[in-house]
N, C-alpha and C positions, 0 to 999 in steps of 0.2 A: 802793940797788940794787947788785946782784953781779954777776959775770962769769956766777955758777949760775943766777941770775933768769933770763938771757936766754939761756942753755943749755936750759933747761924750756921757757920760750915758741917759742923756735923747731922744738924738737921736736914738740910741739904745734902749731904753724902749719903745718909740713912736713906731718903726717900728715893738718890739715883740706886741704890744698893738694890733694895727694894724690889724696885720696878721691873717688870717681865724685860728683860734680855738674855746674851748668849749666856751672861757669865750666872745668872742664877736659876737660869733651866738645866743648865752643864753639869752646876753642882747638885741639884735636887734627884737628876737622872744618876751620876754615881751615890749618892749618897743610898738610893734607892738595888742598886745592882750591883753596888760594892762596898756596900757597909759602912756607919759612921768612922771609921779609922780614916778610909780612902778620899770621905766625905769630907773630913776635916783637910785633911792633906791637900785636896783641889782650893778646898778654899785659902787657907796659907798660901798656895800659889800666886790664885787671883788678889788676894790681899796684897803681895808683896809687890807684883808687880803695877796695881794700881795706886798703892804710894811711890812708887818709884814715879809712876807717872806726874804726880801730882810733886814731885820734887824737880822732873825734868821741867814744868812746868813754871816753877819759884826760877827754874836757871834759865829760862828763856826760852824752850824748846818750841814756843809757840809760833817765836819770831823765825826760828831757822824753817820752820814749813811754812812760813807766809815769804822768806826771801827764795828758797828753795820748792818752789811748788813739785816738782817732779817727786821730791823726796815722800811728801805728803802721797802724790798720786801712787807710787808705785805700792808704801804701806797699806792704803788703803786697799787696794788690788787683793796684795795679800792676805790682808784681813779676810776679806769678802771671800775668798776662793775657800779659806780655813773653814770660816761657818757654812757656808755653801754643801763642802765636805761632810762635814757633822750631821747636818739637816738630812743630806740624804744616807748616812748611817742610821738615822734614828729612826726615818720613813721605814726605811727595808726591812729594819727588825722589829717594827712595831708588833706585826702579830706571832713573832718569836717566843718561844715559852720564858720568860722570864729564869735566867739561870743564875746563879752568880757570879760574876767573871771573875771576882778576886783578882780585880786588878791593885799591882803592888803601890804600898802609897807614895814611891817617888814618881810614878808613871804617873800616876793622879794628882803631884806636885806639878811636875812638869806640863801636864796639860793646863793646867789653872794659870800656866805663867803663857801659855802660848795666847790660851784664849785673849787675854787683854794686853799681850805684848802685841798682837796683831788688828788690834783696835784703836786707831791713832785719836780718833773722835773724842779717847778719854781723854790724852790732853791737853783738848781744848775745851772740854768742858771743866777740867780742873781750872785751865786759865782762864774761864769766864767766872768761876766759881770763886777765884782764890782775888781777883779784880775786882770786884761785885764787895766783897766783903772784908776783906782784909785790906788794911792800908797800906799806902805803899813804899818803898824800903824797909824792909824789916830786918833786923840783924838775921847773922845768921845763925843765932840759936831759934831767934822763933821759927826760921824757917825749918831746922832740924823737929821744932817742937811741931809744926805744924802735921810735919810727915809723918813721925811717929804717933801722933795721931789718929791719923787714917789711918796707918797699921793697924793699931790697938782696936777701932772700930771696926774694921774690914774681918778680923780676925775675930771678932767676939761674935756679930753677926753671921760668920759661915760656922762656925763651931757651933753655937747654936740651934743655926735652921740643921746641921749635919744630925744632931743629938735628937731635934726634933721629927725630922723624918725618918731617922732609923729604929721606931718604934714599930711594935708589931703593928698596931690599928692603922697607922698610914699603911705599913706594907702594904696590907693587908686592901685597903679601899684603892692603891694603888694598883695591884694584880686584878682585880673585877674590872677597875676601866683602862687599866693599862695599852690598848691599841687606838682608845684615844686620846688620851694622854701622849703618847709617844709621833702622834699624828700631829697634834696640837702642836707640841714643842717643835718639830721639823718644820713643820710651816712659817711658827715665827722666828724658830733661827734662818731657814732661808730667806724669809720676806727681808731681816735683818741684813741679810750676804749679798742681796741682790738692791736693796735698797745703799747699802754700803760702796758698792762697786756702781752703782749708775749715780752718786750725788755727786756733790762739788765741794 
């Protein structure tokens, strides 16, 4: 493994990070309704358990749901029900006065680990990712190295966007379109729940 290895996969991580799903509407909605503390906290969550993913991953996990499909089916089930849940949380209260819920930041932990614990998709996208790019047997430091890795990015990008939406001016253009905003996000965490639970 090279210093380029892990130049490609974190470009690659960055841009799944990124990209509109549950786990960066999740955290944008607390970071927004329970302040940068709780904001960071969800994301720590999601970060820990999406390197966990990406080390189940290095262990093979991808093979036990290809020999195991039920295993696969039932997780994904699960997943889809969780965001499903969320989606129409987020619908009902859309036109809710925006209050703070101070919600406490293990609760906010714990949600960040549910979201992507109950999203199997990510380890196989870590194992198309980590195939794609990395060579193959790697000791096992690189693979310690690769996960902490993801950590340290997972973790720098949610701390971040946390810091950055918890500014007055986002609150702030966040409260004037807040009911659709709130519309937006349910629709594509459900298209995400529903799309989840009918694929293969």
């Amino acid at each position: 493994m090279t210093i380029e290895h892990l130049i490609a996969f974190n470009v690659a991580l960055f841009a799944a990070i990124a990209s509109p799903g549950p786990a960066l509407l999740v955290a944008i909605q607390t970071t927004l309704k329970s302040g940068r503390v709780s904001g960071i906290a969800i994301g720590c969550g999601l970060g820990l358990m999406a390197a966990a993913w990406t080390m189940m991953a290095l262990l093979g996990l991808e093979a036990v749901f290809q020999l195991v499909p039920w295993a696969y089916t039932m997780a994904r089930v699960v997943g889809a029900v969780y965001l499903l849940y969320i989606a129409w949380g987020m619908w009902h209260g859309a036109r809710s006065k925006l209050e703070p819920s101070m919600k406490p930041a293990r609760h906010a932990f714990r949600q960040g680990i549910l979201i992507n614990v109950t999203n199997p998709k990510s380890v196989l996208f870590a194992a198309a990712v980590l195939i794609v790019i990395f060579p193959a047997e790697m000791t096992l430091f690189e693979n310690a190295v690769v996960v902490l890795n993801h950590l340290v990015i997972e973790l720098l990008f949610y701390t971040a966007l946390a810091i950055g939406m918890s500014t007055e001016a986002v609150s702030r253009m966040y409260l004037r379109a807040k009911t659709y905003i709130d519309r937006v996000a349910a629709l594509v965490l459900g298209a995400l729940g529903v799309r989840l639970l009918l694929g293969r």
